[in-house]
N, C-alpha and C positions, 0 to 999 in steps of 0.2 A: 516725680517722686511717687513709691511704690504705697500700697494702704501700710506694708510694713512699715516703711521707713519715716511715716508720718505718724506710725502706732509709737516710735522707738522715741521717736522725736519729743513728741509728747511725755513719755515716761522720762525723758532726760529734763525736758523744764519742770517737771514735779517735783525731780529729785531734786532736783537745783536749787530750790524753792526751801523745800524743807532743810539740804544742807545748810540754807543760808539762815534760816530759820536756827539750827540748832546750835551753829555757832555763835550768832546773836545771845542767844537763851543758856548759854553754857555758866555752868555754875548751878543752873537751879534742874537737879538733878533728873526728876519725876520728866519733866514737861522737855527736859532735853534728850535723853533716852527714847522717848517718842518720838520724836525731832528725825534724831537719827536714823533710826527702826524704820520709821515711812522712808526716808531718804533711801536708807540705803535697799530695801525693799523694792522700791520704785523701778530702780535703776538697775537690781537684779536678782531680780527673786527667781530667773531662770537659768540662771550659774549653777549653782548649785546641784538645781536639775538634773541640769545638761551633763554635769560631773558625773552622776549619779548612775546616768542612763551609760556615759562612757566604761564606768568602770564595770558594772552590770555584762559590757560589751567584749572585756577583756583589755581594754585601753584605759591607763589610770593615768599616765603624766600626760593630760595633756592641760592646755592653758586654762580652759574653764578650772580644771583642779588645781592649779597653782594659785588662783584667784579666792576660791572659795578657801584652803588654806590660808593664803597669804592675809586676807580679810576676817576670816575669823579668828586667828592668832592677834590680830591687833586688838580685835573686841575684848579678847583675854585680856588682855594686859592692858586694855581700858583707851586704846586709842580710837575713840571711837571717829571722831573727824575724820584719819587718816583712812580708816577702813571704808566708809562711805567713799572720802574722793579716791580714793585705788578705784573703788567697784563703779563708781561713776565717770572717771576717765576712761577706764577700762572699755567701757558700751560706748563712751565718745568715739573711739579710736575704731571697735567693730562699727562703730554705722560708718565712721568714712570707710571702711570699707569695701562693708556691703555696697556703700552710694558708688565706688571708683569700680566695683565689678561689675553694682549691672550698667554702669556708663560705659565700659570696656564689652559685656554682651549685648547691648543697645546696639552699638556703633557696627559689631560686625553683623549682628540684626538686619539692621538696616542697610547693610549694605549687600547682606547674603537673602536677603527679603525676596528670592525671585521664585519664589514657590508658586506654581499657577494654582489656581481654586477652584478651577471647572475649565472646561473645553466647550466647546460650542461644537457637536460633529452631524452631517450629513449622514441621516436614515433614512432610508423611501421616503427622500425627494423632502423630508420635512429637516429643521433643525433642532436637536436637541441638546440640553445645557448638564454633561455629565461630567464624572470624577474624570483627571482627566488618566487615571492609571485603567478604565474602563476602556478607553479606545484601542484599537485593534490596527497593527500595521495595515496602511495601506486606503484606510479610510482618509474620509479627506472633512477637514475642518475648516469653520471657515474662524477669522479674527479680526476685531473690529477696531476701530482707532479705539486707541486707549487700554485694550486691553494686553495682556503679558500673554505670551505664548507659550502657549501648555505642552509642546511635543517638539520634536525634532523632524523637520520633513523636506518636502519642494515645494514652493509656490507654482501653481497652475493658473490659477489667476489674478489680476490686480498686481499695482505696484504701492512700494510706500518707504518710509523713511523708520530707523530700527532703534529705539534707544537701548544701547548695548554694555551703558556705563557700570552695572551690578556684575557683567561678567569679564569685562575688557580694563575696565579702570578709565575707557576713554570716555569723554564727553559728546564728542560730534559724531550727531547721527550717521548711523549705518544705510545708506541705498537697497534697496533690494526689489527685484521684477520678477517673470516669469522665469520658470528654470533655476531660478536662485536657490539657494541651500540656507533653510531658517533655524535658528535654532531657541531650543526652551531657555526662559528666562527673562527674554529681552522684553522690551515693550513697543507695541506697535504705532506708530506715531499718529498717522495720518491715513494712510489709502485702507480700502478692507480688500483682504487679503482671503483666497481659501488655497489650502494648504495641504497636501499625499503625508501623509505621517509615514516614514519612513523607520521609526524605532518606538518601540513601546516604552512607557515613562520611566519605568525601574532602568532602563538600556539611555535615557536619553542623560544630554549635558547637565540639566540644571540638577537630576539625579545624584550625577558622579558630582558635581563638582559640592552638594549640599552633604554628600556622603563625608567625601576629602574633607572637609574644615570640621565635621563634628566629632571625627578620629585625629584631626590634628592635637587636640589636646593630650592623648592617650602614649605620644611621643616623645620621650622629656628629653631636654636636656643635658647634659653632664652639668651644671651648675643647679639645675632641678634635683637631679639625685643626689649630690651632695648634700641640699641642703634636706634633704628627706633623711640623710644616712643621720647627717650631723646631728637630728632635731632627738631622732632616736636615741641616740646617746648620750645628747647634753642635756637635755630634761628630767632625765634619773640622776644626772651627777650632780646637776646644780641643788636637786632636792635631799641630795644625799649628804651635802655639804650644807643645807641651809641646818637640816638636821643636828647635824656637829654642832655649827656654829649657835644654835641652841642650847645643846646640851652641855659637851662638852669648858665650855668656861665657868658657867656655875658650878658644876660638878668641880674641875680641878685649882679655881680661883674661887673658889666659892664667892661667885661676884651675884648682881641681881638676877635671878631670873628673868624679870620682865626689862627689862633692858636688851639681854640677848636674844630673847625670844622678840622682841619688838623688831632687834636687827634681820633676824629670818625671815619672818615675815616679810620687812622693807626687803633682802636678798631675795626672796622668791617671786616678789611684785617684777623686778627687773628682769628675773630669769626666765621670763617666757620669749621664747620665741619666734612669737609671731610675725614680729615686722620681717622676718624672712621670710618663713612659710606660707605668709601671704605674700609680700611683696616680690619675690622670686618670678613665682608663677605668671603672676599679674603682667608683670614685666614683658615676659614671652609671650603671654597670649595678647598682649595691647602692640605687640610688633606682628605678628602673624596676622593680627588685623588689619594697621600699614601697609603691609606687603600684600594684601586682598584688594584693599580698597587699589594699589597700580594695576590689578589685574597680575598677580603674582601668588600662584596660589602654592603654599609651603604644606605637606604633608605633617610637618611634626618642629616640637622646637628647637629635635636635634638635631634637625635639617637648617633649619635660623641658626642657629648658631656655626653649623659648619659653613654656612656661608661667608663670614664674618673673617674667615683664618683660608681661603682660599691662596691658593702658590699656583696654580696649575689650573687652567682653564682649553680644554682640548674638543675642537671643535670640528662636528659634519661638515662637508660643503655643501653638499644639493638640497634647497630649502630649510638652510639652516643659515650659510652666511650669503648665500647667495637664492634667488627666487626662486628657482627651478622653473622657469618659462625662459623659452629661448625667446631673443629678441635680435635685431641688427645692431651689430654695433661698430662696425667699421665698413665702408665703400673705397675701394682701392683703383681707380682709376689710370687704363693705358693710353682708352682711346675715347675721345666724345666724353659729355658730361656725366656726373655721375648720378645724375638723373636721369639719364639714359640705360644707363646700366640698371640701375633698378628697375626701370619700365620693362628693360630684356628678362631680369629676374624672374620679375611676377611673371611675366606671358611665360614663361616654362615653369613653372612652380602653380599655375591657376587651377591646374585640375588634380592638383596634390591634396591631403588631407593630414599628412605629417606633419609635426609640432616644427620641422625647422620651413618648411614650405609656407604654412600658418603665418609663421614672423615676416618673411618676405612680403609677404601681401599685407599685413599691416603696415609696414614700413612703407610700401608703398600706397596706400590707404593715405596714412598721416601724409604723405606727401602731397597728394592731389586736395587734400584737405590746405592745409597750408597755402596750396599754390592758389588757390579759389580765394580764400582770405588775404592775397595781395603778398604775403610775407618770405616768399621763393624765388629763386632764379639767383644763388648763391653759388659761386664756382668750388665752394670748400664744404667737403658735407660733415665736416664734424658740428656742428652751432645746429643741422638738421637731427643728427644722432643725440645731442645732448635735447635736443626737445622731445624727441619720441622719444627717451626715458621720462623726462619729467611729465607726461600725461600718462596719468592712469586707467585711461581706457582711449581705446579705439575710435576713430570717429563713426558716427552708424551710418552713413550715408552708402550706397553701394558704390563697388571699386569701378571707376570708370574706364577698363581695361575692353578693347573691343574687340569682345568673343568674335566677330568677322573674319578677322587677322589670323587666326588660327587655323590650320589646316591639318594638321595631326600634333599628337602628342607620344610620344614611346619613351620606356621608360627601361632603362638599359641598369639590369639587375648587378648591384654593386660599383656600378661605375657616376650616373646620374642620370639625362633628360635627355632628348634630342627631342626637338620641333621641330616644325616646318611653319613658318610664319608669311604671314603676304608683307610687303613691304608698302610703305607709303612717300607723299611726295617728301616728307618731312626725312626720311631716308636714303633721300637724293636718286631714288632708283626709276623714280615714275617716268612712262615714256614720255617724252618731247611731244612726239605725236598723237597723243593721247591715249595709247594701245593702253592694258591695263598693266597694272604695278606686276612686277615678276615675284618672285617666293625666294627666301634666304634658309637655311640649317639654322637653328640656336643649338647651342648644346650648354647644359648649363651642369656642373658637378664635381665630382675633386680630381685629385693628380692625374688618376689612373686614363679616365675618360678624354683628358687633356691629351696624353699621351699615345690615348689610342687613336684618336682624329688628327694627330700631329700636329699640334698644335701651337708654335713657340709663347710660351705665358714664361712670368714671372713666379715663383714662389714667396706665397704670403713668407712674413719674418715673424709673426706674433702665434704664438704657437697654445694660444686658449680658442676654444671654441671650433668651430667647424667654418672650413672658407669651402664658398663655391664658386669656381672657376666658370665665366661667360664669354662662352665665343661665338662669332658670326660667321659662319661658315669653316674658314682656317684660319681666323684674323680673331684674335685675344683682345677681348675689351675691359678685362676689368675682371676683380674677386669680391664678393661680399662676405664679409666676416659676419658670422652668426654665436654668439656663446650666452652662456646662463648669468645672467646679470647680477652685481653684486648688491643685495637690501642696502637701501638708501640711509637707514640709520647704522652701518654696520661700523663705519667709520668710526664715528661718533661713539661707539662700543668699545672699540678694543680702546679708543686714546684712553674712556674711563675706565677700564679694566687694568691700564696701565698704572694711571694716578691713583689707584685704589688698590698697589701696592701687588698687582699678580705678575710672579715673576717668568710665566712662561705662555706663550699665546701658541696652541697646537691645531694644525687640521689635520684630519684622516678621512679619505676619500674612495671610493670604489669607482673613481674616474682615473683616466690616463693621469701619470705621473708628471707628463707636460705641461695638462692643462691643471693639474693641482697646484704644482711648483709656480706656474703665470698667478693664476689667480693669490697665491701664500706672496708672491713676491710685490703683488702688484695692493697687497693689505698690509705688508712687514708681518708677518708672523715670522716667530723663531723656528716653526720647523714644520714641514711639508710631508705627508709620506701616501702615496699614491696610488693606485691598483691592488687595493684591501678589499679581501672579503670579511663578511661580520665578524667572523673567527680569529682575523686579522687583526682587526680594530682592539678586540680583545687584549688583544697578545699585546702590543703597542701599549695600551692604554696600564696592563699591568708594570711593563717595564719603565712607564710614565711614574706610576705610583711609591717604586722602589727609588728615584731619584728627588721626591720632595721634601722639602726641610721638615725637621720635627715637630709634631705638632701642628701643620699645614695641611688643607686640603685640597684635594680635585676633582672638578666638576667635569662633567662630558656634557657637550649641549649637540641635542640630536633632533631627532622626527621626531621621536617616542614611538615609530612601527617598524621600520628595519632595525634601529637599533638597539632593540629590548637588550640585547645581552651585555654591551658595553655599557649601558644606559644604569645599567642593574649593580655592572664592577666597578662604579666610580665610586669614592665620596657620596657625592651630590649627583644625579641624574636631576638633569635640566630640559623638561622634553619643552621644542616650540612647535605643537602642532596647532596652535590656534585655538578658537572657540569652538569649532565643529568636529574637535580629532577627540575619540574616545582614549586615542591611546598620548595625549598630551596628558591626562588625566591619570592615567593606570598605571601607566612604566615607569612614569619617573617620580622622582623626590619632590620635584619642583616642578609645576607648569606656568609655564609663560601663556596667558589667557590670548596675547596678541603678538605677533609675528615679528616682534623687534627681539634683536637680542640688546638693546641698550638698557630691558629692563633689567637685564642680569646686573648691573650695575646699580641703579634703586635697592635691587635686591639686597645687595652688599651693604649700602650704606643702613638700610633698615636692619639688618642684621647687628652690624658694629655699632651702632645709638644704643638698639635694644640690649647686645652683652654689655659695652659702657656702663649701662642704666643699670642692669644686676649688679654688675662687679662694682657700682660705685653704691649700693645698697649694701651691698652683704660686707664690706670695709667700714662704712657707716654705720650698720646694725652694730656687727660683732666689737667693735672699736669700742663708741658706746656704754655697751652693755659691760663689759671686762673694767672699763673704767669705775664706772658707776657702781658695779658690784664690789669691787678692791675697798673705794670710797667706805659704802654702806657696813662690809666685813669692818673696817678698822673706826665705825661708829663716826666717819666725817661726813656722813650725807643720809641726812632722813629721808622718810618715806616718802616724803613729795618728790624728790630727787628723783627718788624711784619710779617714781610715776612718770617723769619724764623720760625714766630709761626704757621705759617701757612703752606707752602709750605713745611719749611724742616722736620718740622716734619709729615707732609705728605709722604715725599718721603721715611724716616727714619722708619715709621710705614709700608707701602709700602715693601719696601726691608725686613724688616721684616716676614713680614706674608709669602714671597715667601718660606721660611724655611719650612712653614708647609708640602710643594710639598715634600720633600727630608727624607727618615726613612731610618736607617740603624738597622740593626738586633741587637742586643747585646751577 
């Protein structure tokens, strides 16, 4: 609790004290007037003020002045209780809410807490402890266990474990070595680390991403501006009407004065409306916080909200639903095992440096790893492919491939590899005699290559990915299928995107329309469209837009670097570039801090709690309040009434909206 709110706390038990006091003492006029006066003094001698300073300002309805009215009309006409408890419910109801805002800026406080406070950086040879917007690309820092890292850079040396849960949402440490890519914010667990700063602090992540949430307020809503339009206009009228209903019946019933004037008063006590124009806002910025805390970071609330009424969800394929690392994903075997065929792969792929040559040689990597640990010599290599996707790295062991064996390598532009390999006894070619092993052709590469060695092979039938054809001399041993594998949580994404009511699951790809349509069909998407340039996507994505139901939105979920310009023409741009992409941060509406798309679904749900939560506040408020005011006009409901109409449904909207802070997964 705040020195404020322990100041306010205090001024509300004094008042309390003395209201109770003057109720006791009532009748004995002198010493209960005093009673009151402290009481109600206590409790707000800053209303008044505050009115004062508003209208001063050129803003006269707001609730301080409805209050200081409403309370001194009662003192007219002698209610002095009622007046006290208005003006001391009244501060009840502001400190819960001051208490539920700074609970709601605590929380994302604390969780946006990744502000570094110094760098530690490398100057002739000594260490010095500066700001860390002072270091200069390219120096190099070092960071110690425990401390938060101040910059964005490479590790050069040490290794250590990351805690990354301020910027990711996730809990389990991050790994990170030499050559690794580190970014501001996180926390250094264990090893010390010195670090190439790679971007100056205003350019790094914990920057943009502390930039993003402090603009996200700045964003509203459509339920936000309403209730700002609404507030505009219902505050002059209810005070316009409280006015009437003062004057006007003594004047034409010549009925009491202070009877009708006691009713406006109690009509004005109710007609504030604040449990919206707090509880509204509240509402949206305690979901914007939910959705930070998953590592879901929302530019604005009328970006939360449009997530919430999503029809159309229109997705990249290349590191968006799929990793963008090629890997092995099928061995197709004519001749000999298809362990063999792999061993053939790698010896013509070993002195390759291409991303699909790279996969071969891990595959066959994890292979001889496996086989050393006892767990190999399987005639069916799918149960081998489903392992090498499920490990997340490489074994580090070197490939036991034996550079001997080789005897040239050429590389036949556009077609694929020809070797020349020595042969062993395991190849059944070694002499009898002992003379040495003879030499074989590999040729390893696609159709074309086949056809020019003559080679009779088979045509793969799976038409995602890139296969490469292996043969031994003129004799077809087998194809290895290679394609861009699909993120292990992506499944699990579209089924929630489905149950959460989006009626159209879209990719748009700058890959062949073959391997678009394999992959769309091999996920169920509703519709596939293939060999798009940006411009493309564009153009798709607008004619997406003219077919969604009313009132419905749509998101594009991208890089956030190639596809600034469709990223830009959705709905919602949804960039997943990760924790280390500037442009996860910039391009879109929305970034996903971590490489799932299944948080798009979190997102969803935190969005739909959070508009629930307003829309069942402002049905609440306004309900309420219309009630209670009808009541008060036609003299069936006193000022305490009022006080409920106001205050408690204040605090009741209030406690409400702090729910939005709180998401649990499903």
């Amino acid at each position: 609790m705040t020195k404020k709110q322990k100041k306010m706390l205090l001024r509300l038990a004094v008042s309390a004290v003395f209201l109770i006091g003057g109720i006791c003492t009532e009748g004995t006029h002198p010493l209960e007037w005093i009673l009151f006066a402290v009481s109600y003094l206590a409790a707000g001698y800053d209303i008044p003020l505050k009115a004062a300073k508003t209208i001063r300002g050129g803003q006269i309805f707001d609730e301080n002045f409805l209050m200081t009215i409403a309370t001194v009309g009662a003192i007219v006409v002698g209610a002095y209780e009622e007046a006290v408890a208005v003006m001391l419910f009244y501060q009840v109801g502001e400190f819960f809410n001051d208490y539920a805002v700074n609970k709601s800026r605590k929380s994302i406080a604390n969780l946006m807490d990744i502000t570094p406070e110094y760098a530690n950086v490398i100057r002739d040879g000594q260490e010095q402890e500066v700001d860390p917007d002072e270091v200069e690309v390219g120096e190099a820092v070092v960071i110690k266990p425990g401390e938060r890292v101040p910059l964005d850079g490479i590790v050069t040396k040490g290794s250590s474990s990351l805690d990354t849960s301020a910027l990711t949402g996730e809990s389990m440490p991050a790994e990170i070595g030499e050559g690794g890519m580190i970014v501001s914010g996180s926390i250094n667990l264990s090893g010390l680390l010195e670090v190439q700063v790679t971007k100056k602090y205003d350019d790094s992540t914990v920057a943009k991403i502390l930039e993003l949430v402090e603009n996200a307020s700045s964003r509203k809503a459509k339920a936000e501006n309403f209730i700002t339009r609404f507030a505009r206009v219902y505050t002059p009228a209810v005070v316009a009407l409280a006015v009437i209903l003062a004057v006007l019946p003594p004047l034409l019933l010549r009925q009491s004065w202070s009877v009708w004037i006691y009713r406006a008063c109690s009509f004005l006590v109710v007609s504030c409306p604040c449990a919206l124009v707090i509880s509204v806002p509240l509402s949206f910025f305690g979901g914007l916080g939910a959705a930070s805390r998953e590592g879901i970071l929302i530019k604005g609330s009328n970006y939360l909200e449009a997530l919430g009424t999503l029809d159309t969800v229109v997705f990249d394929k290349t590191g968006t639903l799929t990793t963008g690392k090629f890997q092995v994903t099928g061995l197709e075997t004519e001749k000999g095992s298809w362990q063999e065929l792999l061993e053939l792969a790698a010896y013509g792929e070993s002195h390759s440096t291409h991303p699909i040559a790279v996969s071969v040689l891990e595959a066959y990597k994890n292979m001889e790893s496996m086989e050393k640990d006892g767990n190999r010599r399987l005639t069916d290599p799918e149960p081998f492919i489903k392992a090498l996707h499920e490990r997340k790295k490489a074994p580090q062991e070197s490939l036991s491939l034996d550079q001997s064996r080789i005897v040239s390598v050429e590389e036949i532009a556009g077609h694929g590899i020809h070797a020349v390999l020595r042969e062993t006894a395991s190849d059944g070619a070694a002499q009898e005699n002992g003379d040495a092993a003879g030499t074989f052709d590999l040729y390893i590469g696609n159709e074309k290559l086949m056809h020019r060695q003559g080679v009779a092979f088979r045509t793969s039938e799976d038409a995602a990915g890139t296969v490469l054809y292996v043969a031994k001399d003129r004799e077809y041993i087998g194809a290895v299928r290679i394609s861009d594998t699909v993120r292990e949580d992506v499944p699990a994404a579209l089924s929630g995107l489905r149950g959460e009511g989006v009626r159209k699951l879209v990719m748009l790809t700058g890959d062949k329309e073959a391997v678009g349509q394999a992959v769309g069909k091999k996920l169920g998407l509703d519709r596939v469209y293939g060999g798009l340039l940006p411009a493309d996507k564009v153009e798709k994505v607008e004619a997406l837009l003219k077919e969604k139901g009313d009132g419905r939105t749509l998101a594009f979920v991208g890089d956030g670097i190639n596809d600034a310009p469709v990223l830009s023409r959705a709905d919602v741009g949804i960039a997943m570039g990760g924790i280390g992409s500037d442009a996860a941060v910039e391009a879109a509406d929305v970034a996903i801090m971590t490489d799932e798309p299944s948080k798009i679904v979190d997102g969803i749900r935190i969005a739909r709690k959070t508009v629930g939560i307003v829309r069942q506040n402002i049905v609440f408020a306004i309900g309420v309040k219309i009630l209670v005011l009808i009541l008060v006009a036609l003299g069936a409901a006193s000022m305490w009434m009022a006080v409920f109409g106001d205050v408690g449904v204040a605090v009741l909207a209030i406690l409400n909206a702090i729910r939005a802070l709180s998401y649990k997964k499903k």
